[in-house]
matplotlib code that plots the C-alpha trace (Angstrom):
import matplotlib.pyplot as plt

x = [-8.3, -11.0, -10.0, -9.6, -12.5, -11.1, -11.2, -9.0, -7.0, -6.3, -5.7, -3.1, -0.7, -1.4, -0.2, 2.6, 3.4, 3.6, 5.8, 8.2, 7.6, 8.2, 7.4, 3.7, 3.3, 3.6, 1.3, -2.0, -1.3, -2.2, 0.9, -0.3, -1.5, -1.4, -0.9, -2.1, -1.8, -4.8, -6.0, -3.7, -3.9, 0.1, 0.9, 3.5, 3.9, 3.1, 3.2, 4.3, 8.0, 8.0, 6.2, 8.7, 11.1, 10.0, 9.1, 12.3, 14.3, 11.6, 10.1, 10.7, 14.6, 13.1, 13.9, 10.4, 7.9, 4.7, 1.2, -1.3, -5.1, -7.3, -10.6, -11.5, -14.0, -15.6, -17.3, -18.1, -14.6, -13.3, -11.5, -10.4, -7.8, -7.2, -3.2, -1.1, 2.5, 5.1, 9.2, 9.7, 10.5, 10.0, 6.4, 4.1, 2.6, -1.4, -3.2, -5.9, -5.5, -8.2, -7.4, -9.5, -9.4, -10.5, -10.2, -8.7, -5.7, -5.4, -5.4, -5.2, -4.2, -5.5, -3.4, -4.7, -2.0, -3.2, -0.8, 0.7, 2.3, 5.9]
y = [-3.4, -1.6, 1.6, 0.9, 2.2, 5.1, 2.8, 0.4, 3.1, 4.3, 1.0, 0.1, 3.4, 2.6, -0.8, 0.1, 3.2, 0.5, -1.3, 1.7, 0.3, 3.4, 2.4, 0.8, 3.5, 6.1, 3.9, 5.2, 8.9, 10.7, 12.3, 15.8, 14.8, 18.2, 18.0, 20.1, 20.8, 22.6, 24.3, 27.1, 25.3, 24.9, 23.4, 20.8, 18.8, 19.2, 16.3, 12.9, 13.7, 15.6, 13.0, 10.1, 12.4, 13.2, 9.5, 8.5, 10.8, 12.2, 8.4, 5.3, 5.9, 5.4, 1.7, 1.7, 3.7, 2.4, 4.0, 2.5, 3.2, 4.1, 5.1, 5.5, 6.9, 6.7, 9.9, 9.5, 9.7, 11.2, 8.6, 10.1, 8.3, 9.0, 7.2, 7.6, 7.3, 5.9, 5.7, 9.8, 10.3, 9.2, 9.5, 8.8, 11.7, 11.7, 13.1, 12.7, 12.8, 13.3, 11.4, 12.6, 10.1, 10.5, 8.2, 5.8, 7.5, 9.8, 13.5, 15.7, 14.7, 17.3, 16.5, 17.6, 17.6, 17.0, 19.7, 22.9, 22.5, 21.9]
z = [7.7, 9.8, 11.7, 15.3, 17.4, 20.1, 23.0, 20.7, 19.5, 23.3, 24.8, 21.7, 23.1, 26.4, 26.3, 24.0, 26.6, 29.5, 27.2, 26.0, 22.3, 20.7, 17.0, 18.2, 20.8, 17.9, 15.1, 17.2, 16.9, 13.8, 11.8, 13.0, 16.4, 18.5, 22.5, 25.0, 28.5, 30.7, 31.3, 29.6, 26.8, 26.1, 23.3, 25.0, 21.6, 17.7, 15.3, 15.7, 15.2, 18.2, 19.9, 19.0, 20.1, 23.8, 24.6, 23.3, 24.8, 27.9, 28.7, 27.8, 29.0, 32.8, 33.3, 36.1, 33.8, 33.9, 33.6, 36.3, 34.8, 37.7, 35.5, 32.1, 29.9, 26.7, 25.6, 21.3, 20.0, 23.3, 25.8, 29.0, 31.5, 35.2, 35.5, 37.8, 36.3, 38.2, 37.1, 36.6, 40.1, 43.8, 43.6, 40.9, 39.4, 38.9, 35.7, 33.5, 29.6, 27.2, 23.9, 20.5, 18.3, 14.3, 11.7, 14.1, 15.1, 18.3, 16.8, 20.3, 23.9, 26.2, 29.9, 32.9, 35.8, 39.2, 40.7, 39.2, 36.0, 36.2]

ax = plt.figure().add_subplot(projection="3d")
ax.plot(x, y, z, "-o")
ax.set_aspect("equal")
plt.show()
């Protein structure tokens, strides 16, 4: 099977995000996928463990999550979304994520919040 490109790669967790299906959100992320938040550069999760336990525990419990896509780009093996994500509160929160993707599989998320970090 071919190695999905990173706009492939990126749309496959999207959808699956939209979807809370945890076990095909976490097949597009690399066993060590690092994430990040700027730009301090926290490391807000490390290694897909962590990650399948935030969303499950974090996420996908929030009956109205759903990521909206306002923009995307394609940089190389750099996708970078603009969402606004709606179900964590009263109002959606807006950010933009960078995704690095190698070997098919997301490796770093870089998340850029729109307001101060909370």
């Amino acid at each position: 099977m071919a190695l999905m490109t990173p706009l492939e790669c990126v749309e496959r967790q999207f959808a699956a995000y939209n979807q809370r299906d945890l076990p095909r959100f976490l097949s597009a992320f690399a066993d060590n996928v690092r994430s990040y938040r700027l730009p301090d550069m926290t490391l807000l999760l490390d290694g897909k463990p962590a990650y399948g336990d935030f969303y499950a525990s974090q996420r996908f419990i929030h009956a109205g999550l759903r990521a909206e896509l306002l923009s995307r780009m394609v940089i190389g093996n750099k996708v970078i979304d603009h969402e606004l994500i709606h179900g964590l509160g009263p109002q959606p929160v807006e950010t933009a994520v960078m995704f690095v993707v190698e070997e098919g599989l997301i490796k770093m998320v870089f998340a850029i919040p729109a307001g101060a970090p909370k």
